[in-house]
N, C-alpha and C positions, 0 to 999 in steps of 0.2 A: 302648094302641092298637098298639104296637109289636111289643108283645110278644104281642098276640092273632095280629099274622101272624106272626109265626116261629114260636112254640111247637107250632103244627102241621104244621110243614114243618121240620124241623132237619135237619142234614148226613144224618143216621142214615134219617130217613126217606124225603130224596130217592135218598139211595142204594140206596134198598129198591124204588122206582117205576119202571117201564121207561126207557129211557134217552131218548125224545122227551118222553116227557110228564114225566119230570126235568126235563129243558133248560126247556121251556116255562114248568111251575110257577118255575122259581128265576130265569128271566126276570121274568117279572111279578113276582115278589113283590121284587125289586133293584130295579125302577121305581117300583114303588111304595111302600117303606121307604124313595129318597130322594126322591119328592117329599113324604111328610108328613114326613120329616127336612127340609127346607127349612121346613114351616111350622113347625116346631115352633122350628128355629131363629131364624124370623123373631121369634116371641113371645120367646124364651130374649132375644133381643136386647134387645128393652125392660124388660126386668128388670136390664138392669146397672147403672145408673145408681142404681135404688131400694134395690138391693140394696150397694152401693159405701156407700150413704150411713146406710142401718140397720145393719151390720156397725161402722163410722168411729161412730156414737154409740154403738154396744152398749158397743164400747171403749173412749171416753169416760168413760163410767158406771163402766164397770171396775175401769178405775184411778183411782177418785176424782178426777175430771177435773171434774166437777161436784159435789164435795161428797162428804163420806164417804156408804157404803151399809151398809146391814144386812147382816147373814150371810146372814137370808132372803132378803133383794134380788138379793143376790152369786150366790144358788141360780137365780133365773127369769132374771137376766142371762146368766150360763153356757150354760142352757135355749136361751134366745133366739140368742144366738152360735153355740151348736153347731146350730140348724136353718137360721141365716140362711148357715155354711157349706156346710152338704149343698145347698141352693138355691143358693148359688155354683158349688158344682164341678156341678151338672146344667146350668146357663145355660151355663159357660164350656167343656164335654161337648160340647153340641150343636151351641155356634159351630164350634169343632174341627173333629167331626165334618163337619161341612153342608162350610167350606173343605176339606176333603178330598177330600168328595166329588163337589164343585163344580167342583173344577182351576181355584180360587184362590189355595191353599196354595204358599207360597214360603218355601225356607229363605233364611234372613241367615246365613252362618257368616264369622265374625271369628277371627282367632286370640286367643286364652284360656286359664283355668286351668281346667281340667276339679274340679279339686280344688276350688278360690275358688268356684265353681258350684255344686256341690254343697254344700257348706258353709253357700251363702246360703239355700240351698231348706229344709235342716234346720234353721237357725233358725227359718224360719218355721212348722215342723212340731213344735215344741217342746215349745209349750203344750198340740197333741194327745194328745203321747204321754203328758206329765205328767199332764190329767186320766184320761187311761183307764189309769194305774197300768203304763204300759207302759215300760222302758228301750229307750233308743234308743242306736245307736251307729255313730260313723263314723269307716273304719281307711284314709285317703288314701293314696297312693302317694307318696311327693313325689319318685320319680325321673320321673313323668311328663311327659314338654316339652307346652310351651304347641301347639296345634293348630287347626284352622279347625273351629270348629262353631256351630252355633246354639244360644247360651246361654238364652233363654227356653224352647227347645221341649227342650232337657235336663232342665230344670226341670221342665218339663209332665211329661217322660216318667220322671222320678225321685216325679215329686210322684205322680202314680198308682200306682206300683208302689206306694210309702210309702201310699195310700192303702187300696190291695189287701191290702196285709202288716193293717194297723190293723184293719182289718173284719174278719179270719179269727182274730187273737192273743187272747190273752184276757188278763187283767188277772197283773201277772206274769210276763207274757210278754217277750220280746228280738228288738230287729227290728236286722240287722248292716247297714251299708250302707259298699263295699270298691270303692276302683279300685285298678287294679295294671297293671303291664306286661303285655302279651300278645302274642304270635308267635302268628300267624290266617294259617296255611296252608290256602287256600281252594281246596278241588275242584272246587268246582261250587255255585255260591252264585244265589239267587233274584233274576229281576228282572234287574235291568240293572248289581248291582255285582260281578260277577265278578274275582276279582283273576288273576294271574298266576299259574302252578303253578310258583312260582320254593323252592325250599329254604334254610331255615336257613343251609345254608353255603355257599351262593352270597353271603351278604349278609357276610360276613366278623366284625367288630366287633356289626352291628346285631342283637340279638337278642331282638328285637318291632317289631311293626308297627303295635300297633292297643293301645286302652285298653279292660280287659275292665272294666266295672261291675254290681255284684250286691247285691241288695237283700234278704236272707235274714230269716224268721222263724219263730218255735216255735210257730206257728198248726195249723190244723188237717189242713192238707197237700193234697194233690193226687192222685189214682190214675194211673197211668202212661198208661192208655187216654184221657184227657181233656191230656194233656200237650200235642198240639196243637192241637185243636179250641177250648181253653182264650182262643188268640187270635184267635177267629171274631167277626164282628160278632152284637150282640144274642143273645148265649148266656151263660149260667147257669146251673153244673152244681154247686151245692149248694143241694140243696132248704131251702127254708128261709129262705132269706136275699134278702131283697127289694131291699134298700138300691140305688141304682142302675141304671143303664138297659143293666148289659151292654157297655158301648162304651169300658171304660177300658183294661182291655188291647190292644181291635183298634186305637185309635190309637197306644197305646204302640209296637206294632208296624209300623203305617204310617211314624214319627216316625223311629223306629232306621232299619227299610229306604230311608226317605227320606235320611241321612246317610250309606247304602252300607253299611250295618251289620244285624246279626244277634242275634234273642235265641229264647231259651227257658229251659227252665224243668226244676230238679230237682230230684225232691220223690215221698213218697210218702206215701200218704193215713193222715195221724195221729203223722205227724212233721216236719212244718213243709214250707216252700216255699222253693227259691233260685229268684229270676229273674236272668238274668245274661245281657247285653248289648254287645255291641262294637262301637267305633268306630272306623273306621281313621283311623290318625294323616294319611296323605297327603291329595292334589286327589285322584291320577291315583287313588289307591283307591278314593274317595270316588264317583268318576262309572264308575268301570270302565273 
C-alpha cells in the first residue's frame, strides 16, 4: 500500500515535474503516507502482545525447555523464530515510525556507557549472525567517558544498521561494529544542532567532543549517487530485495539528528558499506 504511493513519485521524479505541481504532489502524498502510517500502526500495535508470546515459546521449545526436540523439530522451530522476528521488527518499525511522526517521540538521555550499550544490543544479535554464517565483531573504545543519551533508542538505531549490514552480507561475510573518540568540528550542521565553530586548539587538553560509532560490512555496497537519498522515508534502491518497509534507516536518521548528531554513509557499490554516526558528548551540543 505504501509503497504503490511512493514508487511513482520518488525524489528523482518530483524533481523532474514543474515546481507547483512538485510542492502539491509531495504534499498530498506526506499526508497521506502518515495517515495510513497511523493505521497501520494502529494494527502493528495489536500484534505485540501475540507476537511477545510466540517468539518466548518458539524459545522454550529451543532450548529443550519442554523436553528434548528432533533435529527436524529444531529446523521448523528456527523457521518459526526467524519469521516471528521479521513480524517483530515490521510492528516495532511502524510504532517508531507513527511516534515520529506523530510528535509523541521523546528522548530519556541518562548518563551511560555508550560501550555497555552496545555490547547489550550485540548479544542479542548473536544468534543472527551465527545462523546466517556471518562473523560479527565489536572493537569499543574504552577511552570513552560515560554521557547523556538514550540507551533504548541506541539500541534501536544500532539494531537497524546491524539489521541493514545482515540483509546485504552474504554468508562468510564480516560485519565490524566500532566506537571511538572523535573531535566533530561543525560548520554548519542540519536542524537545530549546530555547534560552535570553536577549533581544536581553543580546547587545550580536550581533543574530542563527540563518540563516532560505525557499523561496517563486506555486503554488497552502495553507489555514491544513492548515498543520500539512501535515508529517505519508504525508498529502496536494490532491486530485488523485498524484505522490509523502507523506514529502517529514515528512523535511524531521525533517532541520531534527534540526539544532535549526524550520520552517513561510505561505501561503494560491490565493496561493502560503513555507516558511521556521531553523538555529541555534551547538553549544550546536544540542543545547539
Amino acid at each position: 500500500m505504501l509503497k504503490d504511493l511512493t514508487s511513482e513519485a520518488s525524489p528523482s521524479v518530483l524533481r523532474a515535474m514543474p515546481d507547483g505541481v512538485s510542492l502539491l504532489l509531495d504534499g498530498w502524498l506526506k499526508r497521506e503516507v502518515f495517515r495510513r502510517t497511523l493505521a497501520l500502526a494502529s494494527a502493528a500495535h495489536e500484534l505485540k502482545t501475540p507476537l511477545a508470546v510466540m517468539l518466548g515459546y518458539t524459545d522454550l521449545l529451543l532450548t529443550a525447555g519442554l523436553g528434548p526436540v528432533t533435529a527436524a523439530q529444531k529446523v521448523v522451530l528456527q523457521e518459526m523464530q526467524q519469521n516471528a522476528w521479521r513480524l517483530q521488527k515490521f510492528v516495532n518499525t511502524f510504532l517508531t515510525f507513527s511516534s515520529l511522526e506523530s510528535g509523541k517521540f521523546e528522548l530519556s538521555r541518562e548518563p551511560g556507557d555508550v560501550n555497555e550499550c552496545i555490547a547489550e544490543i550485540m548479544e542479542h544479535w548473536a544468534i543472527r549472525f551465527e545462523q546466517r554464517g556471518i562473523t560479527c565483531e565489536f572493537l569499543p573504545d574504552s577511552g570513552l567517558p560515560c554521557f547523556c543519551f538514550d540507551g533504548p533508542k541506541l539500541q534501536h538505531i544500532v539494531s537497524n544498521l546491524l539489521d541493514n549490514a545482515l540483509k546485504f552480507t552474504p554468508a562468510g561475510g564480516k560485519i565490524m561494529v566500532r566506537t571511538q573518540q572523535y573531535w566533530w568540528e561543525r560548520r554548519g550542521a542540519r536542524q537545530n544542532a549546530e555547534f560552535p565553530q570553536e577549533r581544536r586548539s581553543n580546547h587545550g587538553a580536550l581533543e574530542y567532543n563527540a563518540a563516532r560509532i560505525s557499523v561496517a560490512d563486506t555486503g554488497a555496497g552502495i553507489a555514491p549517487e544513492h548515498h543520500l537519498e539512501i535515508f529517505e522515508e519508504f525508498l529502496r534502491i536494490r532491486p530485488g530485495h523485498t524484505d522490509g518497509v523502507g523506514l529502517g534507516l529514515a528512523i535511524v536518521r531521525r533517532l541520531v539528528e534527534a540526539h544532535g548528531g549526524k550520520i552517513w554513509v561510505e561505501s561503494e557499490f560491490g565493496r561493502g558499506s560503513n555507516f558511521l554516526f556521531l553523538l555529541p558528548l555534551t547538553e549544550q551540543q546536544q540542543n545547539g
